[in-house]
NUVEX-336690 format. One line per field, with one value per atom (N, C-alpha, C): atom name; chain; z, y, x. Coordinates in steps of 0.2 Angstrom, whole numbers. Last residue first. Layout:
# NUVEX-336690
a c(CA, ...)
c c(A, ...)
w c(Z, ...)
v c(Y, ...)
u c(X, ...)
This chain:
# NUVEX-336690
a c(N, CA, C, N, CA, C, N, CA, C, N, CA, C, N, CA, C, N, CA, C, N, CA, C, N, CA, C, N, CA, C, N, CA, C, N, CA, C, N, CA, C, N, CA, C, N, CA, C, N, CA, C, N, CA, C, N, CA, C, N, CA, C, N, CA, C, N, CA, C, N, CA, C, N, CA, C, N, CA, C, N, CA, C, N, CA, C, N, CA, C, N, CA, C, N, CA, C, N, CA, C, N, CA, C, N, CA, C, N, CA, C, N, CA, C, N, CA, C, N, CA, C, N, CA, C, N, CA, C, N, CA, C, N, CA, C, N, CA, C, N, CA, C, N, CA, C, N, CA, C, N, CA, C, N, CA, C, N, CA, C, N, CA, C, N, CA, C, N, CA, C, N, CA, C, N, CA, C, N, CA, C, N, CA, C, N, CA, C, N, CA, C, N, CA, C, N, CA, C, N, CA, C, N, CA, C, N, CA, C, N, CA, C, N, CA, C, N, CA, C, N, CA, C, N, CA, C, N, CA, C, N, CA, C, N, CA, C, N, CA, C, N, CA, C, N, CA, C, N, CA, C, N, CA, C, N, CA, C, N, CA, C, N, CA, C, N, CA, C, N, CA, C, N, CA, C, N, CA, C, N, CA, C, N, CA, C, N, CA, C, N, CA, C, N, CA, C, N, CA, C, N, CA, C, N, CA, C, N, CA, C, N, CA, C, N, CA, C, N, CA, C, N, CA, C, N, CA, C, N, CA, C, N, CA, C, N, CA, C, N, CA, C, N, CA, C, N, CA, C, N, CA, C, N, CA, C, N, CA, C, N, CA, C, N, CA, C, N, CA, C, N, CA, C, N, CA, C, N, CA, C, N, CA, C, N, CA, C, N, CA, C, N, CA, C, N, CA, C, N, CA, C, N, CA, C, N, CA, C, N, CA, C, N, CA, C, N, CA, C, N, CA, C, N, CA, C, N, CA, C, N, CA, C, N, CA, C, N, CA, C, N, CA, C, N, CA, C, N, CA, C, N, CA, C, N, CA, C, N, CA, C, N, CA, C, N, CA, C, N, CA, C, N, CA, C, N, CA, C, N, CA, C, N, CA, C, N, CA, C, N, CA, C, N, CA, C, N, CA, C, N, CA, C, N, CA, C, N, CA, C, N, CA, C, N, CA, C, N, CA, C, N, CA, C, N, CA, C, N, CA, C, N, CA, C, N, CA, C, N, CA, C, N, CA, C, N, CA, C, N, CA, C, N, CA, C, N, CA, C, N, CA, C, N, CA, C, N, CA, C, N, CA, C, N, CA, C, N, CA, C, N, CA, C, N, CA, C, N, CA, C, N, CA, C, N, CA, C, N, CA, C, N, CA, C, N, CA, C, N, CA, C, N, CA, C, N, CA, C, N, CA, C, N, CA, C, N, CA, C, N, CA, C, N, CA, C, N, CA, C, N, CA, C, N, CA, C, N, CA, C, N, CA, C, N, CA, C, N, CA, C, N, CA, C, N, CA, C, N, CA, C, N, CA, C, N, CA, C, N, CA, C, N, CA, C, N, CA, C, N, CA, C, N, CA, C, N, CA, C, N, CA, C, N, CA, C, N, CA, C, N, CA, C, N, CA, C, N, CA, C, N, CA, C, N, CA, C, N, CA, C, N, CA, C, N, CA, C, N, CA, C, N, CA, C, N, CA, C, N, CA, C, N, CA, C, N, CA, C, N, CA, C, N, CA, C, N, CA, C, N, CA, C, N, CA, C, N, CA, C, N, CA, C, N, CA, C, N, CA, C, N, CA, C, N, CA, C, N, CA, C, N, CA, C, N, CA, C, N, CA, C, N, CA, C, N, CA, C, N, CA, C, N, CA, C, N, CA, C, N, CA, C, N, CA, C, N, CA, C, N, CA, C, N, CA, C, N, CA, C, N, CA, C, N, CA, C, N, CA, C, N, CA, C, N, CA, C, N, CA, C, N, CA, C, N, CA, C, N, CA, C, N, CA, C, N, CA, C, N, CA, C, N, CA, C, N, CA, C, N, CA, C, N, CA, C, N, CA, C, N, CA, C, N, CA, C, N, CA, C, N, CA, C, N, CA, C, N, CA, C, N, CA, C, N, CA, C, N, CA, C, N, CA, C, N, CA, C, N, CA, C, N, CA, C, N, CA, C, N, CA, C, N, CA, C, N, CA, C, N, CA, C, N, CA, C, N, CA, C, N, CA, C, N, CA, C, N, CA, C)
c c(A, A, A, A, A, A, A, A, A, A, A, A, A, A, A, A, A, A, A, A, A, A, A, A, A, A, A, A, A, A, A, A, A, A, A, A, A, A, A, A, A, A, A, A, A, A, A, A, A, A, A, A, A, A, A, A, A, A, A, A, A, A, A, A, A, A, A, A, A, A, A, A, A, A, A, A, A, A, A, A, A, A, A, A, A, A, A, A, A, A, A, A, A, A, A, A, A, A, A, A, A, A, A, A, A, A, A, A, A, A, A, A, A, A, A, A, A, A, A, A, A, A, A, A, A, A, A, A, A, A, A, A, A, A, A, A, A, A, A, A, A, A, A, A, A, A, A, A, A, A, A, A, A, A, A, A, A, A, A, A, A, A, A, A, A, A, A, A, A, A, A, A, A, A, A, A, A, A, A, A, A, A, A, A, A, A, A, A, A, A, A, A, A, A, A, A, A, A, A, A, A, A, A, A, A, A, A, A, A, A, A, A, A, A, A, A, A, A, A, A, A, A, A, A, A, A, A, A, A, A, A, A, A, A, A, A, A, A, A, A, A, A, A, A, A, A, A, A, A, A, A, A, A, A, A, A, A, A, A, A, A, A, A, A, A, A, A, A, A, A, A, A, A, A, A, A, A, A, A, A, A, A, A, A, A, A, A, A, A, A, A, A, A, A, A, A, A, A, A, A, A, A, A, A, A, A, A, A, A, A, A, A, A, A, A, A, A, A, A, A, A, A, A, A, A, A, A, A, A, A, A, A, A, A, A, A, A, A, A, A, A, A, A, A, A, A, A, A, A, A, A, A, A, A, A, A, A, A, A, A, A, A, A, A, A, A, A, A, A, A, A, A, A, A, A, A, A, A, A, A, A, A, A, A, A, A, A, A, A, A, A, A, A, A, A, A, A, A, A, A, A, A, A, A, A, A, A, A, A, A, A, A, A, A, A, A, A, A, A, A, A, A, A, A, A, A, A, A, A, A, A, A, A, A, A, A, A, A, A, A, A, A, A, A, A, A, A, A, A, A, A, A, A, A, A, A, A, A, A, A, A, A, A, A, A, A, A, A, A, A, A, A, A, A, A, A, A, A, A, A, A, A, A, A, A, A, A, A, A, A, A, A, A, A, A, A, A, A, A, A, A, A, A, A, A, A, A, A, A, A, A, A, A, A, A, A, A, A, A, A, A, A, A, A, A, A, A, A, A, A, A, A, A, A, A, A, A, A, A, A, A, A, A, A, A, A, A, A, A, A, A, A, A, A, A, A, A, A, A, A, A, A, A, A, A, A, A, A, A, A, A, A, A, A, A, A, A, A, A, A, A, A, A, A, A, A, A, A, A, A, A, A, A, A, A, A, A, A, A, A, A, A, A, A, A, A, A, A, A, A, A, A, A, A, A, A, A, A, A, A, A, A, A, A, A, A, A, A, A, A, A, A, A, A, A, A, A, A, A, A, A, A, A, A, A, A, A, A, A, A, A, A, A, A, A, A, A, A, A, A, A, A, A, A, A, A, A, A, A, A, A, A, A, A, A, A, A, A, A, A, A, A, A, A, A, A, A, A, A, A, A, A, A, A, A, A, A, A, A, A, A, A, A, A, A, A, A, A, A, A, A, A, A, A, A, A, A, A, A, A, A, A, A, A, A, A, A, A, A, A, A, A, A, A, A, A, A, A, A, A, A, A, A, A, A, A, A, A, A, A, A, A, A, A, A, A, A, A, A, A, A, A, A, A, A, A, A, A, A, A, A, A, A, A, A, A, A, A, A, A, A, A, A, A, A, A, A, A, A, A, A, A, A, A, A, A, A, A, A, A, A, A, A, A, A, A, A, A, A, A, A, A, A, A, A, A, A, A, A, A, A, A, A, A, A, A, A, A, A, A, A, A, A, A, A, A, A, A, A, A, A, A, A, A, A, A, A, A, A)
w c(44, 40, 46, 53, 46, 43, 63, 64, 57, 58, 63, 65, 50, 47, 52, 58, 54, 51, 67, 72, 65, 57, 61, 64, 55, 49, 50, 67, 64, 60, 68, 72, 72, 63, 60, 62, 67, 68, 67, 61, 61, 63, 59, 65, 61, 51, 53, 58, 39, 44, 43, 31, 30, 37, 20, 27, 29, 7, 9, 17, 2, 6, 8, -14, -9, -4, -18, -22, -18, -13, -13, -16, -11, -18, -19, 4, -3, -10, 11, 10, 4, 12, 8, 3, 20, 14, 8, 32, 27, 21, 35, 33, 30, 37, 33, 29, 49, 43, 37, 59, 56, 51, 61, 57, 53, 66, 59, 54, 78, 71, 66, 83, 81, 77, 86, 80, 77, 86, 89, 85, 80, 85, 87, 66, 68, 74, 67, 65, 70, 69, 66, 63, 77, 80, 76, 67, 70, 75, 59, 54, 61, 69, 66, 65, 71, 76, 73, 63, 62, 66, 61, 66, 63, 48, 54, 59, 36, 36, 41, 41, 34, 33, 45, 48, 45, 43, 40, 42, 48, 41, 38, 60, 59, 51, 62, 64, 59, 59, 55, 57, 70, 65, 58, 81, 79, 73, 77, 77, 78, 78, 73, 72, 92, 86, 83, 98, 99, 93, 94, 92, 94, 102, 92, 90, 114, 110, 103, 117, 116, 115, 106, 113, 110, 90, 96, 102, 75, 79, 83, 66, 70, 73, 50, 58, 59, 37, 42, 51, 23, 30, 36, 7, 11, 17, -7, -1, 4, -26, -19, -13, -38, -31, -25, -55, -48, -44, -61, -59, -55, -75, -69, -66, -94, -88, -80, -102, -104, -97, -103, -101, -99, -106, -108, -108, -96, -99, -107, -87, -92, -97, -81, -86, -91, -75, -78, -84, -67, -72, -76, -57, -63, -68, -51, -56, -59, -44, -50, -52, -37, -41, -45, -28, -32, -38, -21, -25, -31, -16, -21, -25, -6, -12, -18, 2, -2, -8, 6, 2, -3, 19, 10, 6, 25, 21, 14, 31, 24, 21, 27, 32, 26, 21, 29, 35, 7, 10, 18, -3, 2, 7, -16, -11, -3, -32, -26, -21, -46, -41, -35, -63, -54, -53, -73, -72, -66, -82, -76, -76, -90, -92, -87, -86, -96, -97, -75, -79, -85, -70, -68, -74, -75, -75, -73, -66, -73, -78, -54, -56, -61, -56, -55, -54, -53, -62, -61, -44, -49, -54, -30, -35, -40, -25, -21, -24, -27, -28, -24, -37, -32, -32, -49, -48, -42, -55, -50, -50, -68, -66, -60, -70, -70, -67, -86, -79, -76, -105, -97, -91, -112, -112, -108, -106, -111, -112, -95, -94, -101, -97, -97, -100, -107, -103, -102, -116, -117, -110, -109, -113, -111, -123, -118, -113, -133, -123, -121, -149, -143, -138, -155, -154, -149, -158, -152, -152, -169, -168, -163, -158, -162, -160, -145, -146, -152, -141, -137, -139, -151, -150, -143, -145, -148, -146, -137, -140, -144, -125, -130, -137, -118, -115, -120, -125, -122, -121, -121, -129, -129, -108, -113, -118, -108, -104, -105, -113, -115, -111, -105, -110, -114, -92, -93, -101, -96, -94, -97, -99, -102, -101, -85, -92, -96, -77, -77, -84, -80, -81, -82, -77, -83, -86, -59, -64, -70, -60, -58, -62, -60, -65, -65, -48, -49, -54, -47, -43, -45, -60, -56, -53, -55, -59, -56, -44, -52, -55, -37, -45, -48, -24, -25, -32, -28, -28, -27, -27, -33, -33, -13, -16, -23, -7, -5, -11, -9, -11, -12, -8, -4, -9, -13, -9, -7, -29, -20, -19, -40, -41, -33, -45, -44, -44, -45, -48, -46, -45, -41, -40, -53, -53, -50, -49, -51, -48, -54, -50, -52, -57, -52, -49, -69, -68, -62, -66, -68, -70, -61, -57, -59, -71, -68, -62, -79, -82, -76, -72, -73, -75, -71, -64, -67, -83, -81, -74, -85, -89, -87, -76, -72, -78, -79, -74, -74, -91, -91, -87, -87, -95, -91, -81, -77, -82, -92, -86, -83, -99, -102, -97, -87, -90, -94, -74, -80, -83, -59, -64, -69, -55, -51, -55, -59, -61, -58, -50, -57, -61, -37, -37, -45, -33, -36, -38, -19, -25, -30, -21, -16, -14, -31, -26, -24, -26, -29, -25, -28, -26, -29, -23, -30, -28, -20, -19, -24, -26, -28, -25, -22, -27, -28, -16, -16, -21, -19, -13, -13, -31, -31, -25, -25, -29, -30, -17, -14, -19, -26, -22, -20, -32, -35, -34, -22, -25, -30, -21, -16, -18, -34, -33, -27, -32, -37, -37, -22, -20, -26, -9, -15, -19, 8, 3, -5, 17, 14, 10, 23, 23, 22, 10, 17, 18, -2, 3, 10, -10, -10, -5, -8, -7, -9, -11, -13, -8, -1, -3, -5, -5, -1, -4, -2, -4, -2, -8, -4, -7, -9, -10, -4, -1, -9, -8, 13, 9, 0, 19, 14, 11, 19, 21, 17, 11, 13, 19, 11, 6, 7, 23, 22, 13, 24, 28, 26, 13, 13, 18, 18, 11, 11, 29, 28, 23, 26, 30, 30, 18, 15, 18, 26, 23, 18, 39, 38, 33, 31, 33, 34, 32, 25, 27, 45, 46, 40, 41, 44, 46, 34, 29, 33, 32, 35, 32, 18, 22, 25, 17, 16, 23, 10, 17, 14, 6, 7, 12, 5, 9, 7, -5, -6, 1, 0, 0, 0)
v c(6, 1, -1, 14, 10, 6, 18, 14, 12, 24, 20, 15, 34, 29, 24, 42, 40, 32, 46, 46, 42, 55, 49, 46, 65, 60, 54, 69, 65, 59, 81, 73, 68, 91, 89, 80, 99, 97, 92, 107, 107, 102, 97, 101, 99, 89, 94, 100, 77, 80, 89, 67, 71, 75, 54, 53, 60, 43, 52, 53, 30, 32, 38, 19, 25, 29, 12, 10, 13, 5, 9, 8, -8, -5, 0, -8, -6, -6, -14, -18, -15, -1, -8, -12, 5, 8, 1, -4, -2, -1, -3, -6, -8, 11, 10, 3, 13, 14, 11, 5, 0, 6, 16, 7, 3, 23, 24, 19, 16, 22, 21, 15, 9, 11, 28, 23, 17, 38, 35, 32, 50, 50, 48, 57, 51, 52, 66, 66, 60, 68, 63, 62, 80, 74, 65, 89, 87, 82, 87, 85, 86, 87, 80, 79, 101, 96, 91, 109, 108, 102, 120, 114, 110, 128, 128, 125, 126, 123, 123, 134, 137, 133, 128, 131, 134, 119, 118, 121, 125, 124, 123, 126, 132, 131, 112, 116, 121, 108, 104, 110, 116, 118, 114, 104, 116, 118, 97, 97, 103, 99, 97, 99, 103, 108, 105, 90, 96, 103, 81, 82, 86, 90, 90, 89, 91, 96, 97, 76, 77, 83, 70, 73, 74, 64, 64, 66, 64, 59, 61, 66, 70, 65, 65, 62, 66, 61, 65, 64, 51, 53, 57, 46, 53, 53, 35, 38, 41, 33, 37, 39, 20, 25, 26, 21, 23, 25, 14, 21, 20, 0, 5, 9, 1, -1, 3, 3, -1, -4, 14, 12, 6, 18, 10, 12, 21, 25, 22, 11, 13, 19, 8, 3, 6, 22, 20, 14, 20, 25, 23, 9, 5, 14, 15, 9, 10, 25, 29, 22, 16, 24, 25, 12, 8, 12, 25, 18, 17, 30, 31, 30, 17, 20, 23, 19, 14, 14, 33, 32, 26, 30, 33, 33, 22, 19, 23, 30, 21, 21, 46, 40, 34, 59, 60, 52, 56, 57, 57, 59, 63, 62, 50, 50, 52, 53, 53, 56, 43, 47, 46, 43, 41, 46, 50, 44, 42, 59, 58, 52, 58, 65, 62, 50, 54, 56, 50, 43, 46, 61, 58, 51, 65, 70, 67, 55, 56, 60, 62, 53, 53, 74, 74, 66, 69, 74, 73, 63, 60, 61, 71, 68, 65, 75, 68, 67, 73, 74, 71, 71, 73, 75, 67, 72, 70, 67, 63, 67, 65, 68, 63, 64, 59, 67, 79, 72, 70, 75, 79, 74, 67, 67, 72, 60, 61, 63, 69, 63, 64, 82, 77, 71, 93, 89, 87, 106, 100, 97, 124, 119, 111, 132, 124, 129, 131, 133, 128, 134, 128, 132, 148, 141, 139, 154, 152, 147, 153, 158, 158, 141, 145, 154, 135, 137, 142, 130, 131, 133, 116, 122, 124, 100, 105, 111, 96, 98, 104, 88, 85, 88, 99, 96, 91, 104, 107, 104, 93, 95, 100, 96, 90, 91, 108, 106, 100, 107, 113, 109, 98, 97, 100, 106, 100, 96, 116, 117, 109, 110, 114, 113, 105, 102, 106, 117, 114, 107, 124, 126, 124, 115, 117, 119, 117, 111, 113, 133, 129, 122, 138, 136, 133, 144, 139, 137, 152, 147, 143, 163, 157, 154, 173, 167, 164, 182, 183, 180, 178, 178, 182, 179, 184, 183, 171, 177, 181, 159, 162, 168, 159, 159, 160, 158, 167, 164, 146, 152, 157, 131, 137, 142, 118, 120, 125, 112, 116, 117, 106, 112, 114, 97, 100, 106, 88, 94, 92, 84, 83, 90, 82, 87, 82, 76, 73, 79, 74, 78, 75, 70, 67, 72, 72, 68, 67, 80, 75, 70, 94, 89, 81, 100, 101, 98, 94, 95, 95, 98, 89, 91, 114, 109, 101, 114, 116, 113, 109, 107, 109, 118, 113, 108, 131, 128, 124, 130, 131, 131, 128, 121, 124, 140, 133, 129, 148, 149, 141, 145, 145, 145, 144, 139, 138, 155, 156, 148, 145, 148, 150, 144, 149, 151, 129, 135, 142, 121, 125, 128, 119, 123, 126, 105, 114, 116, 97, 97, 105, 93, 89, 96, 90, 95, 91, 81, 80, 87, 75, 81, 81, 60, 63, 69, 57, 60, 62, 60, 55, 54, 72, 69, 63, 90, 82, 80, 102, 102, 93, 102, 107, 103, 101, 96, 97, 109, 105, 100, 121, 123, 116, 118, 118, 119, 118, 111, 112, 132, 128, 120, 134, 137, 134, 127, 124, 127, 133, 125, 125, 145, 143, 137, 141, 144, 141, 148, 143, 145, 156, 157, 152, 159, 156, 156, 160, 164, 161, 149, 154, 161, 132, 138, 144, 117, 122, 127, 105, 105, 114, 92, 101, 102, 79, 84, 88, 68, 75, 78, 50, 57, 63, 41, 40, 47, 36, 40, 41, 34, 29, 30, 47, 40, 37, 58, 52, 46, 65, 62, 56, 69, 63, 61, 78, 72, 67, 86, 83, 77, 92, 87, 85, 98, 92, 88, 108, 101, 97, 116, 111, 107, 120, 115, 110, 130, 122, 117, 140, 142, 132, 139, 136, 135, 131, 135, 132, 129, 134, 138, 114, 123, 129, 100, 104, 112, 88, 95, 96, 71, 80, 84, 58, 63, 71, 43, 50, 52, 25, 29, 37, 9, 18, 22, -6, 0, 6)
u c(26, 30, 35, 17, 12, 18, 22, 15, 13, 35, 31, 26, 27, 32, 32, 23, 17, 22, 31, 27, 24, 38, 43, 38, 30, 33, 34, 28, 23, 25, 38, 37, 33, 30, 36, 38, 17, 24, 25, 7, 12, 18, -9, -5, 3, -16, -17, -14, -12, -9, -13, -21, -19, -17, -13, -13, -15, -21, -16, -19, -17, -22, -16, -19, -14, -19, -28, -20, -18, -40, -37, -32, -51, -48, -44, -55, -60, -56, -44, -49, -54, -37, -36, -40, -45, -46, -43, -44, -51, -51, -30, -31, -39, -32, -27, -29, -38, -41, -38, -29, -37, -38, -18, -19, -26, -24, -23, -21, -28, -33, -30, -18, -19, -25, -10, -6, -13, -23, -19, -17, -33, -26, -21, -40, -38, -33, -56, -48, -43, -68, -68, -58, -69, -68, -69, -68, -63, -64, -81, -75, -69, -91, -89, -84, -91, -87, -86, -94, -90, -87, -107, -105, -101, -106, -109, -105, -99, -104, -107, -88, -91, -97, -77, -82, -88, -66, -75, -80, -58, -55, -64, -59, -58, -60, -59, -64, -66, -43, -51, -58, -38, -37, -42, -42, -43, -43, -34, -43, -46, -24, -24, -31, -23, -20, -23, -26, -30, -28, -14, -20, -26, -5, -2, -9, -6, -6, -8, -4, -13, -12, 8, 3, -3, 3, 8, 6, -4, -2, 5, -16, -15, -10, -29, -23, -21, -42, -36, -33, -39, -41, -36, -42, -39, -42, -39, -42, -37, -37, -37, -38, -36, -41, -39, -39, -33, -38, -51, -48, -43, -47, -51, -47, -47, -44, -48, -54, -52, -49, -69, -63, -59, -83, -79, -72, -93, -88, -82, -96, -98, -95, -81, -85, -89, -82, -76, -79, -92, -93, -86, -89, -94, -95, -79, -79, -82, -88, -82, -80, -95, -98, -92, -85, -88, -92, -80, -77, -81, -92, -90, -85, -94, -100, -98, -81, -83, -90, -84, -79, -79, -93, -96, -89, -89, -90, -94, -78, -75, -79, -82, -82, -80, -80, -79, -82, -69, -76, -75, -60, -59, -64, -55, -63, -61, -51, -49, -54, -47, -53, -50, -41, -42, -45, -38, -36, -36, -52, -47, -42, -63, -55, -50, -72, -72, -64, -73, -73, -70, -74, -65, -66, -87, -82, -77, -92, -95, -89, -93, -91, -89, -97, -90, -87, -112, -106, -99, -114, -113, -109, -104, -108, -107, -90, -96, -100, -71, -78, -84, -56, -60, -68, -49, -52, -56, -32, -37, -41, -20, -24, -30, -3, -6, -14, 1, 3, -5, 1, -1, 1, 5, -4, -4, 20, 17, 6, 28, 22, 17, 34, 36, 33, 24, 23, 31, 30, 29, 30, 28, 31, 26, 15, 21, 22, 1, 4, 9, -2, -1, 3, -11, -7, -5, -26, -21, -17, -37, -33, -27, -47, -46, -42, -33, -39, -38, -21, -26, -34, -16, -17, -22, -7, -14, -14, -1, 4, -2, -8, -3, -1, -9, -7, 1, -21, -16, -10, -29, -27, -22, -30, -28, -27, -37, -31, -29, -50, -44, -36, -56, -56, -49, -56, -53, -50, -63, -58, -53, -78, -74, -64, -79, -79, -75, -78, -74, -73, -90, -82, -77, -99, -99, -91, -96, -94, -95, -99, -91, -93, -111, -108, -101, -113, -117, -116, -101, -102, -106, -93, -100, -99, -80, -80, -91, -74, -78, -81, -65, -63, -67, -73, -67, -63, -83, -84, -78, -77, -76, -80, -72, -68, -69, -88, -82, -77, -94, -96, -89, -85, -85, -88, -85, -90, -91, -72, -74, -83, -70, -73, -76, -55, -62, -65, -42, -43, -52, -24, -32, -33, -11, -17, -23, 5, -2, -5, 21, 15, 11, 35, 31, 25, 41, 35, 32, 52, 53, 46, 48, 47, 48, 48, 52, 53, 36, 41, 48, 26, 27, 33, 26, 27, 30, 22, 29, 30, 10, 12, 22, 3, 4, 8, 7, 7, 9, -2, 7, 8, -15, -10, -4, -16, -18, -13, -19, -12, -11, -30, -23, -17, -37, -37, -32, -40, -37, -35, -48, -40, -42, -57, -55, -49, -58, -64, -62, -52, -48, -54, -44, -51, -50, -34, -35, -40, -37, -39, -38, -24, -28, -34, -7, -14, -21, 7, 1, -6, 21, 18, 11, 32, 27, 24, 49, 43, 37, 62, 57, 50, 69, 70, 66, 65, 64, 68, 64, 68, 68, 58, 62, 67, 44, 47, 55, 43, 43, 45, 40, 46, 47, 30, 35, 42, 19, 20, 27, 18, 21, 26, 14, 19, 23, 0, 6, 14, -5, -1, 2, -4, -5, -3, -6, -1, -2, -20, -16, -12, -29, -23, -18, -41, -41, -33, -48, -50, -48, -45, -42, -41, -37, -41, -41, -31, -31, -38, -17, -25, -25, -7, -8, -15, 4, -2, -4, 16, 14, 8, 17, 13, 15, 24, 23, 24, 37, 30, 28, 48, 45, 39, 59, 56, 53, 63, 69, 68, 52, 57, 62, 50, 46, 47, 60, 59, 56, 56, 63, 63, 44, 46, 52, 47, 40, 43, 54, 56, 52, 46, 49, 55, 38, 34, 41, 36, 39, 39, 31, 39, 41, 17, 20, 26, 5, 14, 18, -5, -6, 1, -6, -5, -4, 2, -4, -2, -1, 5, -2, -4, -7, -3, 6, 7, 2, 3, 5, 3, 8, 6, 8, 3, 8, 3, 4, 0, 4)
């Protein structure tokens, strides 16, 4: 089982000992999740200083809010990120929950998924050398990862099932339990089938940890609060954050049990001690 690591966000200054540590253990993934209206550090720039400071580690966003992007900017981004990263990025990509972040674009909210077909459509064809668009020649540079890098797309309805079957190469099930994660497992296979793809989704699950005193997981869970406060009552999302080694082992081993290929471990609380705290309990 490939194990990642979701950076926590609230202390960026730490972030590229994050990556260098958990570089040189046995972690698959680094993942950073996108916002805009919230004091998180912008992830592909982030994500390119951490590839930067790594060697074989993959970087992955978790998920960029790409209705919120400039579409011809987003190809060259993320087309120069694979690049300089040797391959090792992967785009987890959607379309968020939050009103304030595209009202501070401009962009529709109630039109985000549309936008994002669109987008995504542009961004492949982009990818593999096609123009951008009538009168607009092609946006390098050239991918490394022939077709563009690996894409996951995150989500919990159908459209956006529908939406990873057609464009994505995996889903990633950020869900808030195993077993709706398991629902939309099996919800993005059978659209993968229907869709007639030849082969099934990469499947990605995501649950969030905290693991050392009881400082590091009351941080962590502060910080889940703060992070979902947008929907009112937020307690579930922090008390549903993992504490102890032998949690995080039996999710580990759930996710297995569903089909997972990688489970992103996400850390809420800055410190650093976890790395060492995660690698312990999982190999």
């Amino acid at each position: 089982m490939n194990i990642g690591l979701g950076l926590p966000v609230d202390d960026p200054g730490q972030l590229l000992s994050w990556a260098r540590r958990a570089d040189a253990g046995p972690f698959s993934t680094l993942g950073l999740l996108d916002r805009l209206v919230h004091d998180n550090p912008e992830p592909l720039v982030t994500l390119a200083a951490l590839a930067g400071a790594t060697r074989r580690i993959r970087v992955q966003s978790e998920v960029v809010l790409a209705p919120v992007h400039s579409t011809a900017l987003l190809a060259k981004q993320t087309a120069t990120l694979d690049l300089l990263s040797g391959g090792r990025f992967t785009l987890g990509i959607g379309i968020g929950m939050r009103e304030e972040d595209y009202l501070a674009t401009g962009v529709d909210f109630h039109r985000r998924g549309r936008r994002l077909d669109e987008q995504i459509e542009v961004l492949r064809r982009v990818w593999a050398g096609g123009s951008y668009g009538e009168g607009v020649g092609p946006i390098g540079p050239v991918p490394v990862t022939p077709g563009g890098p690996e894409v996951l797309f995150g989500g919990f309805t159908p459209a956006a099932i529908a939406r990873a079957a057609r464009w994505g190469d995996g889903f990633l099930g950020a869900a808030p339990s195993p077993d709706f994660t398991d629902r939309l497992f099996r919800l993005a296979e059978q659209a993968w089938r229907d869709a007639g793809r030849p082969t099934g989704p990469r499947l990605v699950a995501q649950v969030n940890v905290a693991i050392g005193p009881d400082e590091v997981v009351a941080e962590a869970r502060a910080n889940v609060a703060r992070y979902y406060a947008f929907l009112g009552d937020a307690s579930h999302f922090a008390d549903s954050v993992l504490g102890t080694p032998k949690e995080i082992q039996a999710a580990v081993g759930v996710f297995t049990d569903l089909g997972a290929d990688e489970v992103i471990l996400y850390c809420w609380s800055p410190d650093p001690e976890q790395i060492d705290r995660i690698a312990d309990t999982l190999f």
